[in-house]
Backbone of each chain as nested JSON, in Angstrom:
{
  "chains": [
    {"id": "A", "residues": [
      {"number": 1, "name": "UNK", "atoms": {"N": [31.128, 37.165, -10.942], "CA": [32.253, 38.025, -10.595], "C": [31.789, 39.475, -10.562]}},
      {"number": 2, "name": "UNK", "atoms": {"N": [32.587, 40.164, -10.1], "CA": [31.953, 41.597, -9.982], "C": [33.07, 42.476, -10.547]}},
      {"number": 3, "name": "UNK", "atoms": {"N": [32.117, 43.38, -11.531], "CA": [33.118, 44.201, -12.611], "C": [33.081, 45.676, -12.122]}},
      {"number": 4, "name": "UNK", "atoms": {"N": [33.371, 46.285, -12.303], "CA": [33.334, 47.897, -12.312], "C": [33.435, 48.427, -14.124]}},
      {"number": 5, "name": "UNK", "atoms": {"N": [32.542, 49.409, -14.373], "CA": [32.58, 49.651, -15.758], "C": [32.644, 51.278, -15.484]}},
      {"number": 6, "name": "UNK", "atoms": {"N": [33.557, 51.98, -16.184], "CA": [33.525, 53.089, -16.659], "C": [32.904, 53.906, -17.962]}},
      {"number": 7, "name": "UNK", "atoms": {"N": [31.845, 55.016, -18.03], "CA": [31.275, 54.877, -18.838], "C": [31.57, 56.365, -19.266]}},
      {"number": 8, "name": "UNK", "atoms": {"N": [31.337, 57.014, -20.074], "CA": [31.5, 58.398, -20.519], "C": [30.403, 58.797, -21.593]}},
      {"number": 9, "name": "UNK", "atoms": {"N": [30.264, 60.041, -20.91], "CA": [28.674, 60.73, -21.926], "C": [29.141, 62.047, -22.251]}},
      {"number": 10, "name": "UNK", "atoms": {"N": [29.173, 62.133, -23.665], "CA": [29.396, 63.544, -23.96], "C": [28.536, 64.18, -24.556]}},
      {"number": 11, "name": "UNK", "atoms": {"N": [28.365, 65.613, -24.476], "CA": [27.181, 66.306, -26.027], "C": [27.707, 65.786, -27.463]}},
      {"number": 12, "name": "UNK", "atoms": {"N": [26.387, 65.213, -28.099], "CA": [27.066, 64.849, -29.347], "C": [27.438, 66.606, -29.815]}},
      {"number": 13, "name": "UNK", "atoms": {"N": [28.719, 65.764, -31.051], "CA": [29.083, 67.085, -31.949], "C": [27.655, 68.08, -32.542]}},
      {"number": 14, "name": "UNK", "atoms": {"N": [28.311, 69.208, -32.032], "CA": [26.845, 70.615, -32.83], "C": [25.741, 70.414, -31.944]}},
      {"number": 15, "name": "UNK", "atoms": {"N": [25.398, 69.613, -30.58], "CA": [24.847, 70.004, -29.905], "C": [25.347, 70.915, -28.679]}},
      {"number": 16, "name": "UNK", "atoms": {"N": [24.281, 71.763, -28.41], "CA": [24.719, 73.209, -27.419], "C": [25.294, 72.724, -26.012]}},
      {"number": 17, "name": "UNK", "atoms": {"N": [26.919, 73.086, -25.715], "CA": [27.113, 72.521, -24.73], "C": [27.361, 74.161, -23.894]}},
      {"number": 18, "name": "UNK", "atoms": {"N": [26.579, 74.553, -23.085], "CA": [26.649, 75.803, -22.572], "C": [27.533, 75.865, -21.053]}},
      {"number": 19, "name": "UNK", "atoms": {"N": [27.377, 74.39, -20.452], "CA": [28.717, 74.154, -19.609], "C": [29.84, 74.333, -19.633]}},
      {"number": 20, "name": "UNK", "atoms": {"N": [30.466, 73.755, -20.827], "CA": [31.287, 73.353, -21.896], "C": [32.292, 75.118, -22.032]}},
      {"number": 21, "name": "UNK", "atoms": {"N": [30.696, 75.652, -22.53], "CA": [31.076, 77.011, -22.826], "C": [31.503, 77.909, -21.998]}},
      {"number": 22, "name": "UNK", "atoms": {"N": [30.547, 78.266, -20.864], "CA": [30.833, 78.635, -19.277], "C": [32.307, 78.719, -18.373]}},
      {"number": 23, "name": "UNK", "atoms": {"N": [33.066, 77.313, -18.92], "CA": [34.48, 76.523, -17.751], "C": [35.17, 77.228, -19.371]}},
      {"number": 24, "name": "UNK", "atoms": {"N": [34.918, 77.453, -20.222], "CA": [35.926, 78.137, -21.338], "C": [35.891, 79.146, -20.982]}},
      {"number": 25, "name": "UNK", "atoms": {"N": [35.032, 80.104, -21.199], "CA": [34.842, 81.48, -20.398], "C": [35.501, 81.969, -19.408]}},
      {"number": 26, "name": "UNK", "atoms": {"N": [35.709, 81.136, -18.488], "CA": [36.062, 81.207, -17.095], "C": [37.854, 81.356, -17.082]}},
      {"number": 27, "name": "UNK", "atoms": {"N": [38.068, 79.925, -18.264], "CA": [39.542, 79.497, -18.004], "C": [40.127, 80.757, -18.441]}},
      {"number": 28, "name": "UNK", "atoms": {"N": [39.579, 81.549, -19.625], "CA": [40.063, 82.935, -20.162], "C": [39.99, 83.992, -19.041]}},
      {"number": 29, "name": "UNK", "atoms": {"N": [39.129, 84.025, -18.432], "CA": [38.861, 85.188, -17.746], "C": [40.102, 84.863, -16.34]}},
      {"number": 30, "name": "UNK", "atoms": {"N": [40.424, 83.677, -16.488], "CA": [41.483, 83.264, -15.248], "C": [43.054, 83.634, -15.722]}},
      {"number": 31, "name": "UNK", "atoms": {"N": [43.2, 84.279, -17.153], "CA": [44.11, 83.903, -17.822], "C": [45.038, 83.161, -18.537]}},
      {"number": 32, "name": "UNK", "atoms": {"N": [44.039, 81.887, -18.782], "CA": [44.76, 80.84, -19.112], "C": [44.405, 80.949, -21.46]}},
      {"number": 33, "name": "UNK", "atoms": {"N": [44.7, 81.441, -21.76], "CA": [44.306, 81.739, -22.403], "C": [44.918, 80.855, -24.017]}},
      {"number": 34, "name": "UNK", "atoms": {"N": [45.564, 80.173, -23.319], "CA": [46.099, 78.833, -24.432], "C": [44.967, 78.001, -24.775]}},
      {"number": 35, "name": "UNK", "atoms": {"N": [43.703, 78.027, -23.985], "CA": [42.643, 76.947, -24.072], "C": [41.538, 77.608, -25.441]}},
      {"number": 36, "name": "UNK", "atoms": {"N": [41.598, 76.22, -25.976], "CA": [40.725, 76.49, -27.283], "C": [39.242, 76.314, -27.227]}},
      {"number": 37, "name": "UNK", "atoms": {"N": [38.845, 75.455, -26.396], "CA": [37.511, 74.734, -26.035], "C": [37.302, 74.052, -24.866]}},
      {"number": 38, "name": "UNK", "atoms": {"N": [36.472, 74.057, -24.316], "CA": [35.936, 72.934, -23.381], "C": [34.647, 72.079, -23.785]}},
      {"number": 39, "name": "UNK", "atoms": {"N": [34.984, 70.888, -23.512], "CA": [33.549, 70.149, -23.295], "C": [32.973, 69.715, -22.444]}},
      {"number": 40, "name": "UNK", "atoms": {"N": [31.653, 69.453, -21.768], "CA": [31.538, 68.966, -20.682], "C": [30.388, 67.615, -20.707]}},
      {"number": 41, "name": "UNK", "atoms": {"N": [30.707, 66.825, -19.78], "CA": [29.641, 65.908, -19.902], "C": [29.902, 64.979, -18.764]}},
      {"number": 42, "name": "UNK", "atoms": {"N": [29.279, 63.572, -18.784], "CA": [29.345, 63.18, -17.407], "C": [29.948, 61.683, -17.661]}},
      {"number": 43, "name": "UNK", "atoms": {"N": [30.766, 61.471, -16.312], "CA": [31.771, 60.375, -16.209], "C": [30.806, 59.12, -15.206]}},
      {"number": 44, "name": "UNK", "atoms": {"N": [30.508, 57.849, -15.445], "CA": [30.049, 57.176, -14.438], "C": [30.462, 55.748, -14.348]}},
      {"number": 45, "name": "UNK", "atoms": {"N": [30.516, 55.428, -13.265], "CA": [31.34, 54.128, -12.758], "C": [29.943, 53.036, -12.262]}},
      {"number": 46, "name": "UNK", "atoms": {"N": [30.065, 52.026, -12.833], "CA": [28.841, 50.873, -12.509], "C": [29.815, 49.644, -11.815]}},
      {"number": 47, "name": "UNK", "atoms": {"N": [29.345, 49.25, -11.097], "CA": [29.802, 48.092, -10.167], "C": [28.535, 47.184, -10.533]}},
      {"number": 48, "name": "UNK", "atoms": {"N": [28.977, 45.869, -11.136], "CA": [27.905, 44.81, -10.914], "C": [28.398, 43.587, -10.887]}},
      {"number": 49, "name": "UNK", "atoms": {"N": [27.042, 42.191, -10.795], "CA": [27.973, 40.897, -10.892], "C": [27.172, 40.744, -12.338]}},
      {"number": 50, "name": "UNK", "atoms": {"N": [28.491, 39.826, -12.82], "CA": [28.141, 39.982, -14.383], "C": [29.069, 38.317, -14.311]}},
      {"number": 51, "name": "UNK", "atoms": {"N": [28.749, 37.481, -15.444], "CA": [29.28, 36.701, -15.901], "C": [30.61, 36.336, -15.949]}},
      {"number": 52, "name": "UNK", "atoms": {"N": [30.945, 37.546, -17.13], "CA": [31.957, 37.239, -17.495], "C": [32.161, 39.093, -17.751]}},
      {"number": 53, "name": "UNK", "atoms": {"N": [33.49, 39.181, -18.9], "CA": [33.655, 40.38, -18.991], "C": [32.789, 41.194, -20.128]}},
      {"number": 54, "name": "UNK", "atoms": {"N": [32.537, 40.221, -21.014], "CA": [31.237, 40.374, -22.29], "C": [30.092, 41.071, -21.808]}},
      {"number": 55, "name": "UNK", "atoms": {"N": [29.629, 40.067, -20.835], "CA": [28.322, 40.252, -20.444], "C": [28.698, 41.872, -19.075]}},
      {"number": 56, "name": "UNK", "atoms": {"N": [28.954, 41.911, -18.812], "CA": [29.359, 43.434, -17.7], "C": [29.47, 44.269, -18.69]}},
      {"number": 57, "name": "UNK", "atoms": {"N": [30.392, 44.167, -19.78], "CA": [30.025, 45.201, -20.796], "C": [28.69, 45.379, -21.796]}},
      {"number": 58, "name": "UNK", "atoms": {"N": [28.262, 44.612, -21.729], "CA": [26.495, 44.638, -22.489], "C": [25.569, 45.102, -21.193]}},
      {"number": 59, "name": "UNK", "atoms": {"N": [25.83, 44.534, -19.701], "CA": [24.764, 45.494, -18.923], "C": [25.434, 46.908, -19.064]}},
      {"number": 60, "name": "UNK", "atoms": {"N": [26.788, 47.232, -19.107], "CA": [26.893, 48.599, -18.805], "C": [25.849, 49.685, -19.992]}},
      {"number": 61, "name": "UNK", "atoms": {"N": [26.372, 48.525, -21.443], "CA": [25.829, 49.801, -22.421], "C": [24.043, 49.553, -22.028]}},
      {"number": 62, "name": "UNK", "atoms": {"N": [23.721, 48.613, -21.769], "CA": [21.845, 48.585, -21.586], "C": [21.807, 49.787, -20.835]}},
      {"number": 63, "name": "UNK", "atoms": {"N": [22.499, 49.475, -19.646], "CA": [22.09, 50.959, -18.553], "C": [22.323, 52.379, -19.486]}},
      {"number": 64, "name": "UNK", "atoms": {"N": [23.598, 52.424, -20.082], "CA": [24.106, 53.547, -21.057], "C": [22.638, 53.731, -21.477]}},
      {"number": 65, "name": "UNK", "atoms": {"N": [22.119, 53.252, -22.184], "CA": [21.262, 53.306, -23.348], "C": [19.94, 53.785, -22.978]}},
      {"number": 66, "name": "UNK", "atoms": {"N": [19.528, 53.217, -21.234], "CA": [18.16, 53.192, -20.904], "C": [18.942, 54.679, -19.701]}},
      {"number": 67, "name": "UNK", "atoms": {"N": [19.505, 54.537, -19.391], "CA": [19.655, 55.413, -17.92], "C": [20.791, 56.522, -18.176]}},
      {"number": 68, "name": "UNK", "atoms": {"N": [21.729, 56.313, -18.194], "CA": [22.702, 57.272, -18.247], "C": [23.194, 58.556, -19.266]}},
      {"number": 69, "name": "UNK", "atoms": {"N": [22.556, 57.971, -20.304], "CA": [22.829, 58.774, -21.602], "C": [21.459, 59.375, -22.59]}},
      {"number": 70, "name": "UNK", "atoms": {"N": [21.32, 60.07, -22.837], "CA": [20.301, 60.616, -23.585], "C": [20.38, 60.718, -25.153]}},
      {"number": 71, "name": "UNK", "atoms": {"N": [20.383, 59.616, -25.784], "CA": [21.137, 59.213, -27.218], "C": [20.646, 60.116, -28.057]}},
      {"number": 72, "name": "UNK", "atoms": {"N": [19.446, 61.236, -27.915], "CA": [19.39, 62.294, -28.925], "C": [20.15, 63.292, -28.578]}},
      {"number": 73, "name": "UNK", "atoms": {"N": [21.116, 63.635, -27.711], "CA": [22.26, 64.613, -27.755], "C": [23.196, 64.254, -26.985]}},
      {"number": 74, "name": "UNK", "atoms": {"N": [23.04, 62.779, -27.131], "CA": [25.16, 62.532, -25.969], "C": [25.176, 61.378, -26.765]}},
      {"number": 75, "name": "UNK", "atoms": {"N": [26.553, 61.642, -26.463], "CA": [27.01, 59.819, -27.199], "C": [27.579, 59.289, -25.621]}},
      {"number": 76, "name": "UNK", "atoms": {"N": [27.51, 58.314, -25.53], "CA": [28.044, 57.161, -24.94], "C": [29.461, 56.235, -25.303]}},
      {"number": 77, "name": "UNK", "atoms": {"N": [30.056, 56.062, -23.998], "CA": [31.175, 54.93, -24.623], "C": [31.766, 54.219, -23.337]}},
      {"number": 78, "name": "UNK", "atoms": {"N": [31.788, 53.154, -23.443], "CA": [32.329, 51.882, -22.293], "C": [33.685, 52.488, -22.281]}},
      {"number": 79, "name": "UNK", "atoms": {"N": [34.563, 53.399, -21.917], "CA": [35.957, 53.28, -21.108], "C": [36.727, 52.474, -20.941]}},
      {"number": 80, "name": "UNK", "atoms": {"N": [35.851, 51.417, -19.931], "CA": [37.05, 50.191, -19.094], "C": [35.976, 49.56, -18.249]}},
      {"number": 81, "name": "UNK", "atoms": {"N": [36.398, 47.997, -18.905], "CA": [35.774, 46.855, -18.065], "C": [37.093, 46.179, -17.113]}},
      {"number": 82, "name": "UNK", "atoms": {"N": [36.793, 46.309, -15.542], "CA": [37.339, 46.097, -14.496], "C": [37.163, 44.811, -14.069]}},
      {"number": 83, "name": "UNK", "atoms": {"N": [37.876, 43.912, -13.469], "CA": [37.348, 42.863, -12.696], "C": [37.967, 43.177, -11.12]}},
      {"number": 84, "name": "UNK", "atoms": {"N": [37.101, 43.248, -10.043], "CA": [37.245, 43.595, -8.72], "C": [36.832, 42.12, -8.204]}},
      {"number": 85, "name": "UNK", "atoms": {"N": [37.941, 42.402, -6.858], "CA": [38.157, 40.979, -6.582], "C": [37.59, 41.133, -5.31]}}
    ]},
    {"id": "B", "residues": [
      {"number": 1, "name": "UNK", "atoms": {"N": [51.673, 73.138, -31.083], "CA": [50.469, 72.276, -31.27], "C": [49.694, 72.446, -30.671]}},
      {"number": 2, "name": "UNK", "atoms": {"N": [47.895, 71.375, -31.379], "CA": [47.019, 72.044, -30.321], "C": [46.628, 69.958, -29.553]}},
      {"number": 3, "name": "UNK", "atoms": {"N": [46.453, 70.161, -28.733], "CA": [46.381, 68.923, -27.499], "C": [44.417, 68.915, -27.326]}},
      {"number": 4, "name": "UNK", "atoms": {"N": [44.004, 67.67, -26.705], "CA": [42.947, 66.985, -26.546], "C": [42.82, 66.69, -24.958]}},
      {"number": 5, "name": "UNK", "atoms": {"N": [43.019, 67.302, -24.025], "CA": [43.189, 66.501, -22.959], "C": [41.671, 65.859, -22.112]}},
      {"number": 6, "name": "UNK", "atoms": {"N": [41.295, 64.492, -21.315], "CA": [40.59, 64.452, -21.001], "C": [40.677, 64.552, -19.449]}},
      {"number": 7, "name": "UNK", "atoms": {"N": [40.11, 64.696, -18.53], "CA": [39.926, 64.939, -17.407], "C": [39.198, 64.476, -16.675]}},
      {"number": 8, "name": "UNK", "atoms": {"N": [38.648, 63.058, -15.626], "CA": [37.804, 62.95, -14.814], "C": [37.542, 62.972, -13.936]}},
      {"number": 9, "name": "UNK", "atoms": {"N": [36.055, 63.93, -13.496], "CA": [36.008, 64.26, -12.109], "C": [35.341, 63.372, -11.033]}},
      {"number": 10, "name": "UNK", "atoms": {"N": [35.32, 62.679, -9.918], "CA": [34.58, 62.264, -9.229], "C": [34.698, 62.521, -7.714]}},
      {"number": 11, "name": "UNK", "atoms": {"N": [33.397, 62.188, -6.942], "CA": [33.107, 62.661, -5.532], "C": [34.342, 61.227, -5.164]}},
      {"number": 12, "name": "UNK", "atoms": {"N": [34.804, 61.879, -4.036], "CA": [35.662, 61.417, -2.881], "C": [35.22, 60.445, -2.737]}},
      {"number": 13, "name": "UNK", "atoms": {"N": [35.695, 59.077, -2.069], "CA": [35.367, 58.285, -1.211], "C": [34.435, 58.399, -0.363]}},
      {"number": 14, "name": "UNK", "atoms": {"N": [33.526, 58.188, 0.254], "CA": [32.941, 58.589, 1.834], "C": [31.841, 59.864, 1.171]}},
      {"number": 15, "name": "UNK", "atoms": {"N": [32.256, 60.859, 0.306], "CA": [31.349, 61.908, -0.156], "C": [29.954, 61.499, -0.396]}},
      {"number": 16, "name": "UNK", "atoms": {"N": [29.2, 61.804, -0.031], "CA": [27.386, 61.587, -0.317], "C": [27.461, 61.668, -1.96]}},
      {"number": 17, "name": "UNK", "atoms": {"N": [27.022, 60.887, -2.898], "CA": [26.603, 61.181, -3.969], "C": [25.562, 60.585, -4.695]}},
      {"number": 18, "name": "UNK", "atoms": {"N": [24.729, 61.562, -4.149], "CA": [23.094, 61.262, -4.487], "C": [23.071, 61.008, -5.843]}},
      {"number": 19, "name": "UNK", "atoms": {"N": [23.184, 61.447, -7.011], "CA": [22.978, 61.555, -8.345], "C": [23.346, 60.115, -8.627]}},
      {"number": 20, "name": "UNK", "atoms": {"N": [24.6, 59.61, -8.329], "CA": [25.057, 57.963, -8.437], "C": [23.661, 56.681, -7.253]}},
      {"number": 21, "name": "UNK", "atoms": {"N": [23.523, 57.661, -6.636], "CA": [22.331, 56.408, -5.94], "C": [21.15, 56.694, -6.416]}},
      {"number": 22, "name": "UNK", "atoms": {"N": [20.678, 57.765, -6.978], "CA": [19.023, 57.823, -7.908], "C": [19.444, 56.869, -8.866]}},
      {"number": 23, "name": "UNK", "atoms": {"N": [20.49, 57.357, -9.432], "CA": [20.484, 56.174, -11.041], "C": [20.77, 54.697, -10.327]}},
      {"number": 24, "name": "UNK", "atoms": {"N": [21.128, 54.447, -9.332], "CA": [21.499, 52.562, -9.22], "C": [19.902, 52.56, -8.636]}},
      {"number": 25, "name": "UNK", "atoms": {"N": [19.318, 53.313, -7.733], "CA": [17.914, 52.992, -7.56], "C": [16.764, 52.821, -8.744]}},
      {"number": 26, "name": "UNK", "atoms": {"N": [16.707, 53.622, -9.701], "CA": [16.45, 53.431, -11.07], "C": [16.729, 51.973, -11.837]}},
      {"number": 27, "name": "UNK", "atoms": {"N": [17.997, 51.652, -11.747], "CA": [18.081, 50.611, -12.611], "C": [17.847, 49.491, -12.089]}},
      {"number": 28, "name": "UNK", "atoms": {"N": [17.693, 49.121, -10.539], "CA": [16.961, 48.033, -9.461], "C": [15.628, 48.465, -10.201]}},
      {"number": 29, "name": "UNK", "atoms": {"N": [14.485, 49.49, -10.4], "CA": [13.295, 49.671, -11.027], "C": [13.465, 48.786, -12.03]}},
      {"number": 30, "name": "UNK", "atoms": {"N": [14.159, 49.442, -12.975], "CA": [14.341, 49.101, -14.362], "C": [14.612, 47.396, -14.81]}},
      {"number": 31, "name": "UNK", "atoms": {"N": [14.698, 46.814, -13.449], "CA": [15.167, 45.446, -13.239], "C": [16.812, 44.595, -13.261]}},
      {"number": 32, "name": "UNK", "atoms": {"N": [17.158, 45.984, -13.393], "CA": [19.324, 45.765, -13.462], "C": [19.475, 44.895, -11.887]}},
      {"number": 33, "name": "UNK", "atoms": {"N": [18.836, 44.056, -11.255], "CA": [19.518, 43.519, -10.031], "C": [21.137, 43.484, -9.666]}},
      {"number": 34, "name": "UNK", "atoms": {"N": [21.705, 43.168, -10.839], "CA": [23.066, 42.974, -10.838], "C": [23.795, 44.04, -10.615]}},
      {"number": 35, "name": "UNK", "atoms": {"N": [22.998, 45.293, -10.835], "CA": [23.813, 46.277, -10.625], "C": [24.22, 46.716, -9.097]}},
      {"number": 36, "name": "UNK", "atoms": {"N": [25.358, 46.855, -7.962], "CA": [25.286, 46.906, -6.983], "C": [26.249, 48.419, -6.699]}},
      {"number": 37, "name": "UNK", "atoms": {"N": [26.422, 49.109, -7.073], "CA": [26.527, 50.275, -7.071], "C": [26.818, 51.432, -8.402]}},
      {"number": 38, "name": "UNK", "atoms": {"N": [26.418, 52.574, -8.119], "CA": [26.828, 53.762, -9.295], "C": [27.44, 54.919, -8.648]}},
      {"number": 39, "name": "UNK", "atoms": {"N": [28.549, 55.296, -9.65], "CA": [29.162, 56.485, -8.927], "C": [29.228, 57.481, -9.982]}},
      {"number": 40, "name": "UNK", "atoms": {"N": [28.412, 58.429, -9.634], "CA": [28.718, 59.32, -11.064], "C": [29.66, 60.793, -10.62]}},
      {"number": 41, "name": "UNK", "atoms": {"N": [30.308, 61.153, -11.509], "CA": [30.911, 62.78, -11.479], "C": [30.528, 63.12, -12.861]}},
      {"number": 42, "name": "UNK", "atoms": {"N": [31.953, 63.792, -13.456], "CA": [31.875, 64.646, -14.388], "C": [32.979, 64.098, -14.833]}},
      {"number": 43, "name": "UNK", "atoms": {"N": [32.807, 64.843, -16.649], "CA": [33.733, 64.724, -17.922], "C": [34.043, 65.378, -18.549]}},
      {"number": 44, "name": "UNK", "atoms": {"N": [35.589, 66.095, -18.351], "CA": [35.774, 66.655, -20.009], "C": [36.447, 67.078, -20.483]}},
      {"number": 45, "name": "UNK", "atoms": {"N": [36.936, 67.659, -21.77], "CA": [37.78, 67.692, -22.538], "C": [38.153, 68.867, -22.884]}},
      {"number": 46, "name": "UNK", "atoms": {"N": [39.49, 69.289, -22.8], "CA": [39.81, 70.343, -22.504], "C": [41.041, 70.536, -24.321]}},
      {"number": 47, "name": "UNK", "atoms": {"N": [40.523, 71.125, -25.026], "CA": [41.673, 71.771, -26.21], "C": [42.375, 72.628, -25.99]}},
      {"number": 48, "name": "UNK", "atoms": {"N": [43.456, 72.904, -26.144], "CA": [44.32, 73.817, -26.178], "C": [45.441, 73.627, -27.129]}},
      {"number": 49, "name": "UNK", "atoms": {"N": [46.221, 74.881, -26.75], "CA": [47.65, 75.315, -27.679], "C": [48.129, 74.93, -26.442]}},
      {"number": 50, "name": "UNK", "atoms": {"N": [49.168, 74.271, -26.321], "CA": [50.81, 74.09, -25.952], "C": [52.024, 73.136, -27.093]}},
      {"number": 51, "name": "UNK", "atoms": {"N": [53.159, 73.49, -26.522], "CA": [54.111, 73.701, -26.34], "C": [54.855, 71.943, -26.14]}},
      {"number": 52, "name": "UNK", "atoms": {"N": [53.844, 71.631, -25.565], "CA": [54.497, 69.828, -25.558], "C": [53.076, 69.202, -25.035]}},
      {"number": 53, "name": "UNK", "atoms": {"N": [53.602, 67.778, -25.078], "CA": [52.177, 67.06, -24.164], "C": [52.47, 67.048, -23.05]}},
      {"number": 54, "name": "UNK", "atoms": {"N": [53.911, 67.614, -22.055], "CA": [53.961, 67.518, -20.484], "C": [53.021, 68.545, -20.324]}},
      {"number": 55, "name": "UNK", "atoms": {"N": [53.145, 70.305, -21.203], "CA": [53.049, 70.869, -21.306], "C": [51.318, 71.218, -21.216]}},
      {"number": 56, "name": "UNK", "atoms": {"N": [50.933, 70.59, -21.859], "CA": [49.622, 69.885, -21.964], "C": [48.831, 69.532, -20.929]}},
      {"number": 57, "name": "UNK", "atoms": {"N": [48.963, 68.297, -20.629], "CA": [48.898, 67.443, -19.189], "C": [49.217, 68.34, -17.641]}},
      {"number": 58, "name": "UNK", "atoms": {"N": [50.614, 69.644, -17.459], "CA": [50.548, 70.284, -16.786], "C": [48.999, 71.452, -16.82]}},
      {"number": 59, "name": "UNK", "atoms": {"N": [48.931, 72.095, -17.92], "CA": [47.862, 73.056, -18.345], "C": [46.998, 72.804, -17.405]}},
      {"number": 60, "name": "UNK", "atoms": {"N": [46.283, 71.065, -18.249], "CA": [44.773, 71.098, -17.811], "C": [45.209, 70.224, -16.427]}},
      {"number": 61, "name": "UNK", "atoms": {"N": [45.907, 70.401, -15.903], "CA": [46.385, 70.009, -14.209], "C": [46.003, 71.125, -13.746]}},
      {"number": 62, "name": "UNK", "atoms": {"N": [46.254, 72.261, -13.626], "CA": [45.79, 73.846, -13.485], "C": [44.513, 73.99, -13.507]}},
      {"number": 63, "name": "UNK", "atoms": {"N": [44.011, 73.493, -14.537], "CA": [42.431, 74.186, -14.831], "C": [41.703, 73.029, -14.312]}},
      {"number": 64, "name": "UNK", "atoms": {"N": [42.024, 71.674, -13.767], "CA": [40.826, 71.029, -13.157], "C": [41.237, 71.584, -11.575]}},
      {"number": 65, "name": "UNK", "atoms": {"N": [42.348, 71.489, -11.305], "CA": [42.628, 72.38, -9.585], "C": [41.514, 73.931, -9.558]}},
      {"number": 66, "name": "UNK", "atoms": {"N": [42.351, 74.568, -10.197], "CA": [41.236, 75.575, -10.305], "C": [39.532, 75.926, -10.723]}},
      {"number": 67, "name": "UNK", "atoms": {"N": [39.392, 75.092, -11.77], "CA": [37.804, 75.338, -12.442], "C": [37.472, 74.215, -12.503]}},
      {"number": 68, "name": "UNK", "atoms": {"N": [37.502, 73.084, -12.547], "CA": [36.839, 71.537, -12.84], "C": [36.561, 70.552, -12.033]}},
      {"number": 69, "name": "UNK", "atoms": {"N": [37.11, 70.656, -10.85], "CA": [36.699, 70.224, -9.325], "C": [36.922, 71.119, -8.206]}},
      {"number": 70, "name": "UNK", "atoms": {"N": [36.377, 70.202, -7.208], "CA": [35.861, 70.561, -5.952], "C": [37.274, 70.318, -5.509]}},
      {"number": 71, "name": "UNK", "atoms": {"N": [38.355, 69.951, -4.709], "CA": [39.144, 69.28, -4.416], "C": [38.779, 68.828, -2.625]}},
      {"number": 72, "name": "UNK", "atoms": {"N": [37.592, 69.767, -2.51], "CA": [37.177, 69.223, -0.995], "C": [36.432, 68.075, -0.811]}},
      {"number": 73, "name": "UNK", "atoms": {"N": [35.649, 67.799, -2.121], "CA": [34.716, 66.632, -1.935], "C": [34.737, 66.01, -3.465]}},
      {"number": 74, "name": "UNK", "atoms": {"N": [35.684, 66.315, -3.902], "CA": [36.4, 65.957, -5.611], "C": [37.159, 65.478, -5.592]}},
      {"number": 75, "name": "UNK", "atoms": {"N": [37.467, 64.103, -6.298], "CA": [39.331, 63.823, -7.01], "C": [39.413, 64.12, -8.424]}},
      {"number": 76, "name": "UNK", "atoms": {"N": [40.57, 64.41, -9.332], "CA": [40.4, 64.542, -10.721], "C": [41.46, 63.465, -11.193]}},
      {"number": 77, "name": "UNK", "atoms": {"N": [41.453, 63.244, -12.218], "CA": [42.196, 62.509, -12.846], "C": [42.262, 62.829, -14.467]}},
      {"number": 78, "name": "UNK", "atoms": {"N": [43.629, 63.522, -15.028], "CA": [44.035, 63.36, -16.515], "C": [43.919, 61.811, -16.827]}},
      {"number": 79, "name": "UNK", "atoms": {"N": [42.878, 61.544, -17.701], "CA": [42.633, 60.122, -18.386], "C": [43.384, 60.071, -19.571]}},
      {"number": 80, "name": "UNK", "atoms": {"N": [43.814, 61.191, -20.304], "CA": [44.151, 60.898, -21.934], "C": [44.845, 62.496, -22.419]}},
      {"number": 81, "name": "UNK", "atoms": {"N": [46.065, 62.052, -22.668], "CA": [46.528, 63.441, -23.696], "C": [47.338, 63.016, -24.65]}},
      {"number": 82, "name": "UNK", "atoms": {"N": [46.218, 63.874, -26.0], "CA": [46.05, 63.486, -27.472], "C": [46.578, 64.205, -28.201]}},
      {"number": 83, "name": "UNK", "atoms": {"N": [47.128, 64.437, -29.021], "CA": [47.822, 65.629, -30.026], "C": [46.979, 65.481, -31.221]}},
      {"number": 84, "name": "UNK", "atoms": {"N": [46.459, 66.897, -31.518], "CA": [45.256, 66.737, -32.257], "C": [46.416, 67.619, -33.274]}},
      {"number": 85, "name": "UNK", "atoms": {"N": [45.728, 67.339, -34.882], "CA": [46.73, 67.699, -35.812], "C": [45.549, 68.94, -36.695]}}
    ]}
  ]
}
């Protein structure tokens, strides 16, 4: 079957997110000035054929682990396991 | 109160997005066969002070229109609004 997985990578906590910092900067300088923080990091969508829904979520985190995420300053997290028909 | 909101950005339909085809070409290397496509954008999380969670959810509606996507070759999507204590 073929899944779609949503995956999310953020700076772990107390690592330097200068993006993060930058779109805060900005939102102030736009006047929005209710905003306390920004974080930034990256959103990614995997399409594969997978088994079942178990197994689509164990390739997503392998890829997480080997490809998408850099586990000494992002964390990782599976979102949403999809089944596409 | 102060709010958690999350926000995700991704390329359009039809939009070229190279960064999502290096990483699915990578993980065909890496031996992921199963994997048959990647779509990557962006992530993130926006704190603030408001007033309610519509209140909230409107805010960072503002600040991904304005600062957090493209809307020419971008869609965004509010994923999550959290009331942080």
């Amino acid at each position: 079957m073929k899944y779609r997985i949503s995956v999310r990578v953020m700076p772990k906590a107390g690592i330097s997110d200068p993006e993060g910092k930058a779109i805060h900067d900005a939102a102030l300088q736009l006047g929005y000035g209710e905003v306390v923080q920004v974080h930034a990091g990256r959103s990614f969508e995997v399409e594969g054929e997978y088994d079942s829904r178990d197994a689509a979520e164990n390739g997503a985190q392998k890829l997480a682990e080997r490809l998408l995420a850099n586990p000494v300053i992002q964390t990782y997290e599976i979102v949403a396991v999809e089944e596409l028909r």
